[in-house]
N, C-alpha and C positions, 0 to 999 in steps of 0.2 A: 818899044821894048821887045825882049824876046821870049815869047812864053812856046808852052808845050801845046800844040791845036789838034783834034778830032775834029773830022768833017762826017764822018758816019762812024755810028755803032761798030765798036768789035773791027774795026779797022786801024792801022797801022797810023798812029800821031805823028806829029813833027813838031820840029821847032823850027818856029820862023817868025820873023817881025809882025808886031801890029803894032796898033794905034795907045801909048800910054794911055793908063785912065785918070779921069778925073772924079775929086770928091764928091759926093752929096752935100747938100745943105748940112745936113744933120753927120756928118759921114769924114772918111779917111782917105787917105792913099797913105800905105803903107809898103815901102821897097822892104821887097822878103830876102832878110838874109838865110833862112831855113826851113825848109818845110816839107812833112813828111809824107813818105809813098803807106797808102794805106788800102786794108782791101775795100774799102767802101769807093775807094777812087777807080778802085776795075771795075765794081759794078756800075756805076754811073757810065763809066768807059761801054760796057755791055747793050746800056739800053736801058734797065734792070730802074731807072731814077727818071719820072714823070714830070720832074722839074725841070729836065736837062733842054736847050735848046741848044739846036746845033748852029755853025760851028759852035765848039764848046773849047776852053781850057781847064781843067782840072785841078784838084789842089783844094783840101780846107784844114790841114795843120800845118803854124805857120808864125814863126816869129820874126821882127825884124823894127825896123825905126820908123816913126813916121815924116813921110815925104812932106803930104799935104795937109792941110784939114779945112772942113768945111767952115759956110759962115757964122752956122750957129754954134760949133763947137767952143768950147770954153774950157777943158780940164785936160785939153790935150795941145801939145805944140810940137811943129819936128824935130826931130833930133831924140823924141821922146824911145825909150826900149818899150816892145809891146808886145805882146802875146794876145789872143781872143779865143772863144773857145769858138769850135764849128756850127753850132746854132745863135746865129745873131738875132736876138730879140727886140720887137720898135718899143718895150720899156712902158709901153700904155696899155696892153688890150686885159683882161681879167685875170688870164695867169700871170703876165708879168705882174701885174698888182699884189698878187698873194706872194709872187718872190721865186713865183716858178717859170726863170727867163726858159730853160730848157725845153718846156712844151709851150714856146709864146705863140698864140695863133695867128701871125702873122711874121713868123720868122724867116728870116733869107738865112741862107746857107751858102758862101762861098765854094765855088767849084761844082755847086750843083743849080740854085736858083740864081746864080748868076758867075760868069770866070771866078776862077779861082786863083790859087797862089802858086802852080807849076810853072812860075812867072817871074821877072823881074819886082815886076810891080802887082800892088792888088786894093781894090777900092774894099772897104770896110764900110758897113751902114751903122748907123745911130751908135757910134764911138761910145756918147758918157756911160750907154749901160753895157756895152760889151768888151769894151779893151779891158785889157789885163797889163799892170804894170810887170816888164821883168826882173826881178831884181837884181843889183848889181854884183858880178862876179858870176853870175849865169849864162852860161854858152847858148849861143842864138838854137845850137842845135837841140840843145837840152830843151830850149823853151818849147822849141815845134814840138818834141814828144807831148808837152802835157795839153797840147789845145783841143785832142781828141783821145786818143787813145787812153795816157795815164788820165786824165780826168775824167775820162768815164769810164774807166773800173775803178778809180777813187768814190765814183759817187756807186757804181754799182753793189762794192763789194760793202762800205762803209755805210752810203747814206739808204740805199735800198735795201742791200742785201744784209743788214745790221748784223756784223760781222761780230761777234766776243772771242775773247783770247780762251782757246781750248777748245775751241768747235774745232770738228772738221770740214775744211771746201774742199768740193772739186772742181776745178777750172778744165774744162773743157775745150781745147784748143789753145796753143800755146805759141801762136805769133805776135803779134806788137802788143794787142789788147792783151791776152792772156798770161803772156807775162808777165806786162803791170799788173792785173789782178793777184799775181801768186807773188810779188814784191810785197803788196799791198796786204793782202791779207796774212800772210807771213809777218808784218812788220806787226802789225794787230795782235799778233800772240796767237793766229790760228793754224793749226795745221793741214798744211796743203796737200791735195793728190792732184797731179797733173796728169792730164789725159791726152796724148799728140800720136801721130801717125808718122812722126817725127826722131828720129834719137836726138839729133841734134837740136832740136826744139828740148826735148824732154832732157838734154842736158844742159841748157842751157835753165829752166826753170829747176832744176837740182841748184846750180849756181844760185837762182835767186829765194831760196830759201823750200823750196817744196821737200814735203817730208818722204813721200813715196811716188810714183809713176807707175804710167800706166801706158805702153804702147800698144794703142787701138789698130796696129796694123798686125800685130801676133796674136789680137785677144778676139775671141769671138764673140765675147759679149762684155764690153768694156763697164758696162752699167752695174753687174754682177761683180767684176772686178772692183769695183769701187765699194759696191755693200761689203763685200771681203775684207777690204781691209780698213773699212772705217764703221762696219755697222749699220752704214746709211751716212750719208751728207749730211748735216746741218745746213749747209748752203751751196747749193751749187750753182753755176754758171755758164753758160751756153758762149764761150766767146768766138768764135768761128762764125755761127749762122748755118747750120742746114739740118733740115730733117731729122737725120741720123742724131749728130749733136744735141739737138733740142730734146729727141726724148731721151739720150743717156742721159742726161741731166737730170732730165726728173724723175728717170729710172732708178739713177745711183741714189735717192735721197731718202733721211730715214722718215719718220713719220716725225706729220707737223713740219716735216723740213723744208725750204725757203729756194727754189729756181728762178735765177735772174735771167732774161735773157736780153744779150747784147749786141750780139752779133746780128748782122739783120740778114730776113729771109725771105729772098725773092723767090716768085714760084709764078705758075703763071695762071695760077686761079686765085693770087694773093691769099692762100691761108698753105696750113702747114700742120700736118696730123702730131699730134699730141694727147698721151696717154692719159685721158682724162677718168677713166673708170681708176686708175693709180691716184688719183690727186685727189677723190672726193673721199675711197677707202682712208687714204693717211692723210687724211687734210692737210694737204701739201699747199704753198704758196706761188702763185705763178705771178711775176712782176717785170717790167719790163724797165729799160733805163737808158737813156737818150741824151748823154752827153750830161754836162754839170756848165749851171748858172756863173757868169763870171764872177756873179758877187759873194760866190760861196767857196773860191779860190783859195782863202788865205789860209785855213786851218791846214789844206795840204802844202800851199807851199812854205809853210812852218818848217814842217816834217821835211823838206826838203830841203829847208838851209838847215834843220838841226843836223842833217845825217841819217836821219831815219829811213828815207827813200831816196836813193839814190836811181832816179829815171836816167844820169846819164850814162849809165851802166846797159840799159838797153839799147843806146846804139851803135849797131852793129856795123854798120857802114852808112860811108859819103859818097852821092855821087854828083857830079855835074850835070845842068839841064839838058844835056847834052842824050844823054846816060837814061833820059825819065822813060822816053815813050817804050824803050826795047825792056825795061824794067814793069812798065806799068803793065804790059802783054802779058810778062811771065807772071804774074800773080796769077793767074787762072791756072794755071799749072801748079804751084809750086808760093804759095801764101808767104813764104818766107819765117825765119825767127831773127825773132829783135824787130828794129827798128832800122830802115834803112829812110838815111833823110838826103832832102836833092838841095843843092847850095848853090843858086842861078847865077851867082857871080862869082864862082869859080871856073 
């Protein structure tokens, strides 16, 4: 098959042949008809992900049919449509038990703890607890949106960030993730402030319901911006990942107010300064959020055959695999808005 390969960090990938994969006992091959460019996949690209062995292929949002299945699978056959979310859980260890596949402590991660789906093809672990049926009349490309991104600001903004109709959030970075978030919490009856360094980010979340904006590249202090026009955050969101972001978040928030943070943030002493003398004065919420369990799927994709969230309005472009590796570069530069997804067999 033809995937996208890194032989060293922060170096220039390709695409070129290797060796199809085969299922696990417990496990899939599924040929990816879609799956999306995400900035978690530059950091792994970086180095920045201690799971990564090189060569590496990248790639964990991802929809498409399934090719294979293993011997002991029983609820899946090919030809099946399937989506997964990016933390595949083995469905035994104590939080899978309590229903929290999301922090399974023994979870693989395509494109990070093992290839990914910048690929023709891609092996999938323990099928019965992580595929995702997609439903019919669903665009493969639609589906890769929700296997990371939209489903974890579905669970950020909803099941963490216990979002009510009349709050105000601030979403904090407004590329694939923070979009979904400001679809999301918009659709919930709250009113959004979007925060981007972006016009075209920040016009693009005006399109998806945001009530006011905030361009962090003319504002000197985007966190006071936000107390301005909302009094303080009831919820706000970190969707980017850095420093800066992390504390406007909990800077913009009023008291008692609720900071998700989503975005992840590498550094190289793994921690990340945050303004904790603010969070103990307003007993602020500091909570974090790491994708959503497949078995918690369906109430969102309700919302999305009702009409209510329409994820495939986030993508902004197709490219061929062709197209990944010079894309997967420019993320470091330039994070993008929307959702841009790679389709291997075009």
């Amino acid at each position: 098959m033809r995937a996208v390969v890194f032989e060293r960090y922060g170096t220039p990938a390709e695409v070129r042949d290797v060796p199809d994969p085969e299922p696990a006992e417990h496990g899939v091959v599924v040929r990816v008809e879609a799956t999306g460019l995400c900035r978690s996949d530059w950091h792994g690209w970086m180095g920045h992900d201690p799971d990564i062995t090189l060569p590496h292929v990248p790639g964990h949002e991802l929809a498409g049919t399934v090719e294979a299945v293993g011997t002991r699978v029983t609820g899946w056959r090919p030809g099946d449509r399937v989506t997964v979310p990016f933390v595949c859980a083995c469905g035994s260890c104590p939080a899978c038990a309590a229903g929290d596949q999301q922090v399974c402590e023994r979870q693989t991660q395509p494109g990070f703890s093992h290839w990914g789906s910048f690929a023709e093809y891609v092996a999938l672990d323990h099928a019965e607890v992580n595929l995702v049926r997609v439903p019919d009349g669903m665009s493969f490309a639609t589906a890769a949106s929700l296997g990371c991104r939209f489903a974890t600001a579905f669970r950020a903004v909803v099941q963490q960030g216990r979002v009510a109709a009349g709050e105000w959030v601030a979403v904090h970075g407004c590329g694939g993730v923070g979009l979904s978030a400001v679809m999301i919490a918009a659709a919930s009856g709250a009113r959004v402030v979007a925060v981007d360094v972006s016009p075209k980010a920040l016009d693009l979340a005006r399109a998806f319901g945001a009530a006011a904006c905030v361009d962090a590249a003319s504002t000197a202090d985007p966190a006071a911006a936000v107390r301005e026009l909302t009094g303080g955050a009831h919820l706000s969101l970190d969707a980017l990942g850095s420093p800066a972001t992390c504390a406007a978040s909990v800077a913009g928030l009023r008291r008692r107010g609720r900071h998700v943070q989503v975005g992840l943030l590498p550094s190289a002493d793994g921690t990340t300064p945050v303004p904790m003398a603010r969070v103990i004065a307003l007993e602020l919420e500091i909570l974090g959020s790491h994708g959503m369990a497949a078995h918690t799927y369906q109430p969102m994709l309700e919302l999305v055959r009702a009409g209510v969230l329409r994820p495939d309005r986030l993508v902004t472009a197709a490219i061929p695999l062709a197209a990944a590796p010079s894309a997967l570069a420019a993320m470091g530069t330039a994070p993008g808005s929307g959702v841009t997804v790679i389709e291997p067999w075009s």
